[in-house]
N, C-alpha and C positions, 0 to 999 in steps of 0.2 A: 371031625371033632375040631372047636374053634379053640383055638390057643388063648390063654387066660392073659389079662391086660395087666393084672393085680402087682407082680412083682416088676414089671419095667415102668409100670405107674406108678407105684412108689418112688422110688428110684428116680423117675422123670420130676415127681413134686421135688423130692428133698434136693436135690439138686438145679433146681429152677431155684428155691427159697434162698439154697445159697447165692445164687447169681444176684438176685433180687436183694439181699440184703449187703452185699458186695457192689452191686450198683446203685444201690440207694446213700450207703454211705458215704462212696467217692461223690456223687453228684451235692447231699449235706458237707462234706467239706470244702468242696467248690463256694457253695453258696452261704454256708456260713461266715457275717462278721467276723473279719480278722481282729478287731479288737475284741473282741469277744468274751476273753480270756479265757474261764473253766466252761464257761455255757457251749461254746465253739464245738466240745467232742461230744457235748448232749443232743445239742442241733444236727451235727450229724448221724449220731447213734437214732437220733428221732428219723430223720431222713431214710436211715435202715429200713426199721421195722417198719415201715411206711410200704417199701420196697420189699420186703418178707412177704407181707400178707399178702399186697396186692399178688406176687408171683407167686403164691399157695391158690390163691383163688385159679389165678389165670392157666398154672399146672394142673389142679384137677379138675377145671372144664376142657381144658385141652388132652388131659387123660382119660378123661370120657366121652369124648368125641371123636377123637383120631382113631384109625384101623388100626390093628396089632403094628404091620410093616412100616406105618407112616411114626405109631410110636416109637419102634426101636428106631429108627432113622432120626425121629427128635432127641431122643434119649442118647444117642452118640452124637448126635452135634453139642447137646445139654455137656454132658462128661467132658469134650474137650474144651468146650468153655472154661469150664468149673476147674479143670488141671491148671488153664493156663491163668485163671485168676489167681488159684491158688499159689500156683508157682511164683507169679508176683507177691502176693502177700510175706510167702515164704523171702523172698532175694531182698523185700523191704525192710522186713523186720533185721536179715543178716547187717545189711546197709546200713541202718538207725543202729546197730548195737554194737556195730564197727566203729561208729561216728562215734559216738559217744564212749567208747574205750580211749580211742585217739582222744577226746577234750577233756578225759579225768587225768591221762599222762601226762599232759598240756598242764593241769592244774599241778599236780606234783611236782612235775621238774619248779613252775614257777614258786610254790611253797616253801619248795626242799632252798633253796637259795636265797631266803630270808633268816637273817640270823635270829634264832626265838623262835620261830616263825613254828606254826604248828607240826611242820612236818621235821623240823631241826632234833635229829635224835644226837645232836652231840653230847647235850646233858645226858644222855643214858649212857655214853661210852666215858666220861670223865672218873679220872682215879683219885680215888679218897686221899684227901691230901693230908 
Protein backbone atom coordinates (compact mmCIF):
# COMPACT_ATOMS: atom_id res chain seq x y z
CA UNK A 1 0.00 0.00 0.00
CA UNK A 2 1.39 3.45 -1.16
CA UNK A 3 1.32 6.06 1.50
CA UNK A 4 -0.97 9.03 0.54
CA UNK A 5 0.83 12.51 -0.50
CA UNK A 6 -2.52 14.53 0.42
CA UNK A 7 -1.66 15.59 4.16
CA UNK A 8 2.22 16.42 3.75
CA UNK A 9 1.11 18.27 0.50
CA UNK A 10 -0.94 20.33 2.07
CA UNK A 11 1.21 21.36 4.54
CA UNK A 12 4.14 21.42 1.93
CA UNK A 13 1.80 24.10 -0.31
CA UNK A 14 0.75 26.25 2.74
CA UNK A 15 3.94 26.49 4.04
CA UNK A 16 5.71 27.20 0.64
CA UNK A 17 2.95 30.21 0.28
CA UNK A 18 4.04 31.41 3.47
CA UNK A 19 7.83 31.60 2.47
CA UNK A 20 6.67 32.90 -0.90
CA UNK A 21 4.73 35.63 0.38
CA UNK A 22 7.55 36.41 3.20
CA UNK A 23 10.06 36.56 0.44
CA UNK A 24 8.22 38.42 -1.88
CA UNK A 25 7.52 41.22 0.45
CA UNK A 26 11.03 41.56 1.88
CA UNK A 27 12.39 41.57 -1.85
CA UNK A 28 8.94 44.73 -2.43
CA UNK A 29 10.55 46.58 0.29
CA UNK A 30 13.92 46.34 -1.05
CA UNK A 31 12.89 47.56 -4.19
CA UNK A 32 10.33 49.94 -3.36
CA UNK A 33 10.85 53.87 -3.64
CA UNK A 34 11.89 55.18 -0.48
CA UNK A 35 10.05 58.26 -1.22
CA UNK A 36 7.23 56.60 -1.90
CA UNK A 37 5.37 57.43 1.09
CA UNK A 38 1.90 55.19 1.75
CA UNK A 39 2.34 53.45 -1.96
CA UNK A 40 5.88 52.04 -0.39
CA UNK A 41 3.91 49.05 1.81
CA UNK A 42 1.39 48.56 -1.32
CA UNK A 43 4.36 47.88 -3.66
CA UNK A 44 5.49 45.76 -1.30
CA UNK A 45 2.36 43.87 -0.14
CA UNK A 46 2.02 43.63 -4.28
CA UNK A 47 5.56 42.20 -4.35
CA UNK A 48 3.91 39.42 -1.79
CA UNK A 49 1.18 38.08 -3.43
CA UNK A 50 3.23 38.13 -6.52
CA UNK A 51 5.40 35.69 -4.46
CA UNK A 52 2.19 33.67 -2.81
CA UNK A 53 0.98 32.54 -6.09
CA UNK A 54 3.86 31.92 -7.75
CA UNK A 55 4.97 29.54 -4.51
CA UNK A 56 1.21 27.90 -4.59
CA UNK A 57 1.77 27.16 -8.08
CA UNK A 58 5.35 25.88 -7.76
CA UNK A 59 4.28 23.83 -4.25
CA UNK A 60 1.68 21.88 -5.95
CA UNK A 61 3.56 20.91 -9.11
CA UNK A 62 6.23 19.98 -6.82
CA UNK A 63 3.60 18.04 -4.51
CA UNK A 64 2.65 16.26 -7.28
CA UNK A 65 5.71 15.22 -8.66
CA UNK A 66 7.90 14.40 -5.84
CA UNK A 67 7.96 10.69 -4.15
CA UNK A 68 6.28 10.47 -0.65
CA UNK A 69 10.05 10.37 0.98
CA UNK A 70 11.39 13.21 -1.23
CA UNK A 71 8.08 15.12 0.07
CA UNK A 72 8.50 14.75 3.73
CA UNK A 73 12.32 15.60 3.20
CA UNK A 74 10.87 19.09 1.29
CA UNK A 75 8.27 19.54 3.82
CA UNK A 76 10.88 19.57 6.90
CA UNK A 77 13.34 21.75 5.17
CA UNK A 78 9.92 23.93 4.06
CA UNK A 79 8.95 24.00 8.26
CA UNK A 80 12.32 25.04 9.27
CA UNK A 81 12.37 27.69 6.90
CA UNK A 82 9.04 29.00 7.73
CA UNK A 83 9.90 28.79 11.82
CA UNK A 84 12.83 30.75 11.13
CA UNK A 85 11.07 33.36 8.98
CA UNK A 86 8.61 33.49 11.43
CA UNK A 87 10.68 33.74 14.27
CA UNK A 88 12.11 36.95 12.63
CA UNK A 89 8.87 38.34 11.87
CA UNK A 90 8.04 37.65 15.51
CA UNK A 91 11.81 39.43 17.11
CA UNK A 92 10.82 42.43 14.30
CA UNK A 93 7.73 43.27 15.23
CA UNK A 94 9.15 42.93 19.46
CA UNK A 95 12.02 45.31 18.19
CA UNK A 96 9.59 48.03 16.15
CA UNK A 97 7.19 48.12 19.29
CA UNK A 98 10.11 48.44 21.79
CA UNK A 99 11.35 51.29 19.52
CA UNK A 100 8.43 53.00 19.60
CA UNK A 101 7.49 52.66 23.48
CA UNK A 102 11.15 54.20 24.03
CA UNK A 103 10.12 57.39 21.28
CA UNK A 104 6.47 57.98 23.01
CA UNK A 105 8.59 58.30 26.58
CA UNK A 106 11.04 60.40 24.71
CA UNK A 107 7.78 62.51 23.71
CA UNK A 108 6.37 62.82 27.30
CA UNK A 109 9.37 63.46 29.27
CA UNK A 110 9.73 66.31 26.48
CA UNK A 111 5.92 67.63 26.76
CA UNK A 112 5.67 67.11 30.54
CA UNK A 113 8.58 70.09 30.80
CA UNK A 114 6.84 72.64 28.97
CA UNK A 115 4.85 74.76 31.10
CA UNK A 116 0.96 74.72 29.54
CA UNK A 117 2.22 72.38 27.45
CA UNK A 118 -0.26 69.36 26.83
CA UNK A 119 1.05 67.12 29.15
CA UNK A 120 1.35 69.96 32.15
CA UNK A 121 -1.15 68.41 34.68
CA UNK A 122 -0.41 71.24 37.24
CA UNK A 123 -3.72 72.93 36.52
CA UNK A 124 -5.41 69.81 37.65
CA UNK A 125 -3.57 69.61 41.11
CA UNK A 126 -4.00 73.73 41.78
CA UNK A 127 -6.34 74.54 44.98
CA UNK A 128 -9.36 76.69 44.68
CA UNK A 129 -8.26 79.91 45.80
Amino acid sequence: MTKSKIIPGFFFVFLLAFLGLFIGTMIGAQLAPKDSGLAGPAIALGYGLGGFVIAIVVGLVLARTLAYSQLRTALLWTTVAALISGGWLVYRFWVVQKQQLVEIDAAKLLLSKWPGGLLDDSRLHRQPQ
